[in-house]
N, C-alpha and C positions, 0 to 999 in steps of 0.2 A: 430495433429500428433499422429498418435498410438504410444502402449507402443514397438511395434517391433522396429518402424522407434526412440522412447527414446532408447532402448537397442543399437541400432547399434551406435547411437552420444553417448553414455556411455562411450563405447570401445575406440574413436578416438575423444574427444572433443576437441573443439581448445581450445590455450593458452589466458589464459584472465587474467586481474589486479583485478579484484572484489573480485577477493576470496586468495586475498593475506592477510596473518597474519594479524591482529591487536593486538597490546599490551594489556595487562590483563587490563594494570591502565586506559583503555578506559573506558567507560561505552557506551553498545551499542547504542548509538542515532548518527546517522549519518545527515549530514549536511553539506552543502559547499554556503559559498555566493555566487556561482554562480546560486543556485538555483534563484534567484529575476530575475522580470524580469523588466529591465528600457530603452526604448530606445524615447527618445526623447515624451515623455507622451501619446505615444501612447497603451500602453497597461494600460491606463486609460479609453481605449474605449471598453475595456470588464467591466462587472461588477466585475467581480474577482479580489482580491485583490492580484495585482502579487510581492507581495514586503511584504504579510504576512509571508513566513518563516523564514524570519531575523528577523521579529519582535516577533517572538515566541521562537528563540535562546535569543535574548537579554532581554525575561521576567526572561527566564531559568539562564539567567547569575546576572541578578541583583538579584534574590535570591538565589545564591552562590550553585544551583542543579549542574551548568556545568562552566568548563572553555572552552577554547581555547585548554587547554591540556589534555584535558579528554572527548572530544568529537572524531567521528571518523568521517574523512574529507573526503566525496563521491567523486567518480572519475566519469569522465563521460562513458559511455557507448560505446564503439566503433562500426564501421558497422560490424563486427566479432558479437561483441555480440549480437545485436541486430535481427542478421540473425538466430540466434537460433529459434526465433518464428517470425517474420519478413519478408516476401517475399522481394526479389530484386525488386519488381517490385514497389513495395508499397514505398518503401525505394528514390527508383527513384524518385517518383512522390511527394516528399517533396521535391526536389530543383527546382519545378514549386512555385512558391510563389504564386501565386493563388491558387492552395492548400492550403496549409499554411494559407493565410487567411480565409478557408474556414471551416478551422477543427478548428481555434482558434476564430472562430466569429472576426476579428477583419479586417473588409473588408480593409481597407489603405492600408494594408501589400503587396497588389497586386501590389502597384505602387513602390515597394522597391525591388533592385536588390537582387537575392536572396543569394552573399555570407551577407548581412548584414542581413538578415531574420535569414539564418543559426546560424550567430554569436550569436545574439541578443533574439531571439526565442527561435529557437530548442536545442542549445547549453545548457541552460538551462534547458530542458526538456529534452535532455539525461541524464545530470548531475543526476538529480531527479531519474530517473531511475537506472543507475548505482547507487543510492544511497539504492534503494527498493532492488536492486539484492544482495548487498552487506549486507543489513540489513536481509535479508532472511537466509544467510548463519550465521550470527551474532545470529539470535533468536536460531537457533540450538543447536552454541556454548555452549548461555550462557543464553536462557531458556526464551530470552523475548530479543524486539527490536523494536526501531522505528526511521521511517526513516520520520522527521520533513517536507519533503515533500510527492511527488510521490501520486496514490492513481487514477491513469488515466483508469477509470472503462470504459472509451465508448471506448475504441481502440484495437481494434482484429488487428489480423494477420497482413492483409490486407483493413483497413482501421480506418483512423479515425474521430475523431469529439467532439462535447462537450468540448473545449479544452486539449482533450487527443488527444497527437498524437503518442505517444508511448505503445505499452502493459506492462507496467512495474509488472502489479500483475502473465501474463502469464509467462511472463520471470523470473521471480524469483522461479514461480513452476518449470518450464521448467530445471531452471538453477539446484535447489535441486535434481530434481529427476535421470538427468544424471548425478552430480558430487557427491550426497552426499548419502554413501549407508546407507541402513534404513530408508531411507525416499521416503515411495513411495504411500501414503496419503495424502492429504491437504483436509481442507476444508476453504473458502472462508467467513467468515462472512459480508456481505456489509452491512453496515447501513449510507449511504451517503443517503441525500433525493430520486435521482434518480438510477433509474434503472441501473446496471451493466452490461451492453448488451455485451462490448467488452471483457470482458472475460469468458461470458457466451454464446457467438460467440464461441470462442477458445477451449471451453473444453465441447462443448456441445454432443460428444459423447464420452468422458474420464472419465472412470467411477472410476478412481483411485481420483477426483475432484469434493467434495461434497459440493452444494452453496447453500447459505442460503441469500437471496435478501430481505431485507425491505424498503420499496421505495413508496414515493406519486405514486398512481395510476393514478393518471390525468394528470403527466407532462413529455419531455422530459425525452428519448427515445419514449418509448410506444414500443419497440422492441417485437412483437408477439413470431418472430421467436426464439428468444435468450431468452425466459421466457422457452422456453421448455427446457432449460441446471439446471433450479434452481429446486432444491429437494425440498426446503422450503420456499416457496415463500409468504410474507407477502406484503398485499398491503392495505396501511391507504387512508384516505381520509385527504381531505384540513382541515387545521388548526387543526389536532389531536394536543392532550399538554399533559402532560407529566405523569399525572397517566396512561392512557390507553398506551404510548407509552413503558411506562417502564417494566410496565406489558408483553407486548408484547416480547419485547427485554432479559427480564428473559425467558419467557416461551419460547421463540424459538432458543435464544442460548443454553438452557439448554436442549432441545428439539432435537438438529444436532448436538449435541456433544453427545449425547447418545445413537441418532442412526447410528450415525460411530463415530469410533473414530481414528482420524489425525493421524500421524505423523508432520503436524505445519499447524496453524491459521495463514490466513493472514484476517487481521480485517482493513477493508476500511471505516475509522473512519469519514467520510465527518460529516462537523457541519454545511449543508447548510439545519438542519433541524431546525437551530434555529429561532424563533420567529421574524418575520419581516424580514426574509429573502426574497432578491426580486424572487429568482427564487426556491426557495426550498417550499415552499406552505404551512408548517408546525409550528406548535405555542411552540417547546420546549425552555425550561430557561437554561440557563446558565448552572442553578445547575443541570438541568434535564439533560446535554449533558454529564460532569462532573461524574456524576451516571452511566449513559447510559457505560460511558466508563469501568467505577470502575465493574458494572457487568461483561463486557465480561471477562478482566482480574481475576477475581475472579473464574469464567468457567475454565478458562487454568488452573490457577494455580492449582485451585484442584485437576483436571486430571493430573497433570504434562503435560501438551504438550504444548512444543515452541508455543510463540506468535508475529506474527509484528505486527507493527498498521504502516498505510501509513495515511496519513491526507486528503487525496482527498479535496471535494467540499470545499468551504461555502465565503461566498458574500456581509459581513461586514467587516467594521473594526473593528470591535470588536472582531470577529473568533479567532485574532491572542492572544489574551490573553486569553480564553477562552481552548484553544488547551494549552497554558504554565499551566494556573491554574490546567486542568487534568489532565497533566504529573505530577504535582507537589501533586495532590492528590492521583498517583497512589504510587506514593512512599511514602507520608505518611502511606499510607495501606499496605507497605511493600510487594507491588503487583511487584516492581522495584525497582532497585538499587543496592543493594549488592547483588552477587552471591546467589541463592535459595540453602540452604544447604539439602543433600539429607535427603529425608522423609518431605520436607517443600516446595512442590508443582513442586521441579525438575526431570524432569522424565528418568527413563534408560539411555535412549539414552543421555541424556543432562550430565547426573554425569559421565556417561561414555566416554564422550569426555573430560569433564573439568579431568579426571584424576582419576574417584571416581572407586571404584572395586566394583566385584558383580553382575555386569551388563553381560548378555548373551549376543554373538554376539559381531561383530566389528564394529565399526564405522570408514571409510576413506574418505576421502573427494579428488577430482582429483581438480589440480590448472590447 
């Protein structure tokens, strides 16, 4: 979509729920147990562990970071929204369940009517979405945001795969840049083991969209086409570990933040680079993902510019605590949590919405 064909959906966007109020006393992490995915143990037959975002709410809860009442509960996505970056056509061909199983790996799904597919699948992975859209608008507010799920890097416009069937990273630029004025830069940091193809399909000639891909070079996608979108393309080999990765991960975040600079990070924090992962190819620790994270957030902060993290890939069970302990680390570091007070890593635009004066310019947001 050019920025003429954004300008015109500016003027006349539709009505949506995503970007309705949330309460102060939230803290931006969004989440809804509808994210899991459970239906009769079939989505046991992916490697993916579709039942890790509950279990990374409930590390967050037993160490007393989040209740029930201080989390912000994602809404799903409707076909309204969805059509924002979404063709009708594409949209269609998810209630073919052979689809469906074909973008989710998880070949049974063909032999199942497709309202239980929708139910039980996809319902889920709207939710997720609707969760990434709403956490977008959220980092804005309030300077930083994550959305415990989302992070579906292989699905463009018009199609999907990888188990992304939704574009939730394109919809959430999409969604900023017609509803939220002052925001008309992103840049994309992906550090999921694989390649980010579907939103680097999407904004491959949108130059308001600067992406920064680190990614095993030997495994799915292998997208040719969709590498010509990323400005800073970093490509490891099998089993890198975690001095050379971390290294990297300083120098190239630190590297695309100073050669543009955003209006908001969205950081595609996949941990399917950890060590033994089956499909991820790479030898990182725990502590080393943990780091990895604590880096990029200390980038934003410095700059002041909005950050999400969406959690993408990763293909243990172990992921799901792994992803709690470096939420739980990023607030130790004071990188999250309580409001950034101004001069302490929140920028213009952020103080200027939470109410702070001083700031040039207006910020409006269209509901």
């Amino acid at each position: 979509m050019s920025l003429k064909e954004d300008n015109e959906r500016k003027k006349s966007p539709h009505h949506t729920d995503l970007y309705a109020n949330i309460p102060e006393t939230c803290l931006p992490i969004v989440y809804h147990p509808d994210y899991n995915i459970t239906f009769m143990g079939l989505e046991k037959l992916h490697p993916f562990d579709a039942g890790k975002w509950g279990k990374v709410v409930l590390f967050l809860k037993e160490e007393q970071f989040i209740t029930d009442g201080n989390i912000v509960e994602a809404r799903e996505a409707t076909e309204e929204d969805l059509l924002v970056v979404h063709t009708k056509r594409y949209l269609n061909r998810l209630k073919w369940s052979l689809v469906v199983a074909t973008i989710t790996e998880i070949p049974p799904l063909l032999f199942l009517p497709n309202f239980l597919v929708q139910r039980k699948v996809l319902r889920p992975l709207r939710t997720q979405t609707g969760g990434t859209i709403m956490a977008g608008k959220l980092a804005v507010d309030r300077g930083w945001a994550i959305n415990v799920g989302g992070g579906f890097h292989h699905c463009s416009s018009d199609k999907g795969g990888g188990f992304c069937a939704y574009a939730d990273i394109t919809l959430t630029i999409k969604f900023l840049f017609e509803r939220v004025e002052g925001i008309s830069r992103a840049t994309i940091i992906d550090l999921d083991a694989h390649q980010g193809n579907g939103h680097e399909r999407d904004f491959l000639d949108d130059r308001r969209v600067f992406i920064m891909d680190m990614y095993n070079r030997y495994i799915y996608p292998g997208d040719g086409f969709a590498k010509r979108a990323i400005k800073r393309k970093v490509e490891l080999d099998w089993g890198t570990e975690d001095t050379e990765y971390l290294q990297k991960v300083e120098l190239h975040s630190e590297g695309a933040l100073n050669e543009v600079r955003p209006d908001i990070i969205v950081y595609n924090a996949g941990t399917d680079i950890l060590d033994g992962d089956p499909l991820g190819g790479l030898s990182i620790s725990p502590q080393g993902i943990i780091k990895r994270d604590e880096i990029v957030f200390k980038a934003a902060k410095r700059r002041g510019i909005p950050i999400l993290m969406v959690t993408s890939g990763g293909y243990q069970k172990k992921t799901a605590r792994i992803i709690a302990d470096s939420i739980l680390n990023l607030q130790r570091q004071g990188l999250i949590g309580a409001e950034p007070a101004e001069g302490e890593g929140s920028s213009p635009l952020v103080t200027h919405m939470m109410g702070g004066s001083g700031s040039a310019g207006s910020t409006q947001t269209i509901v």
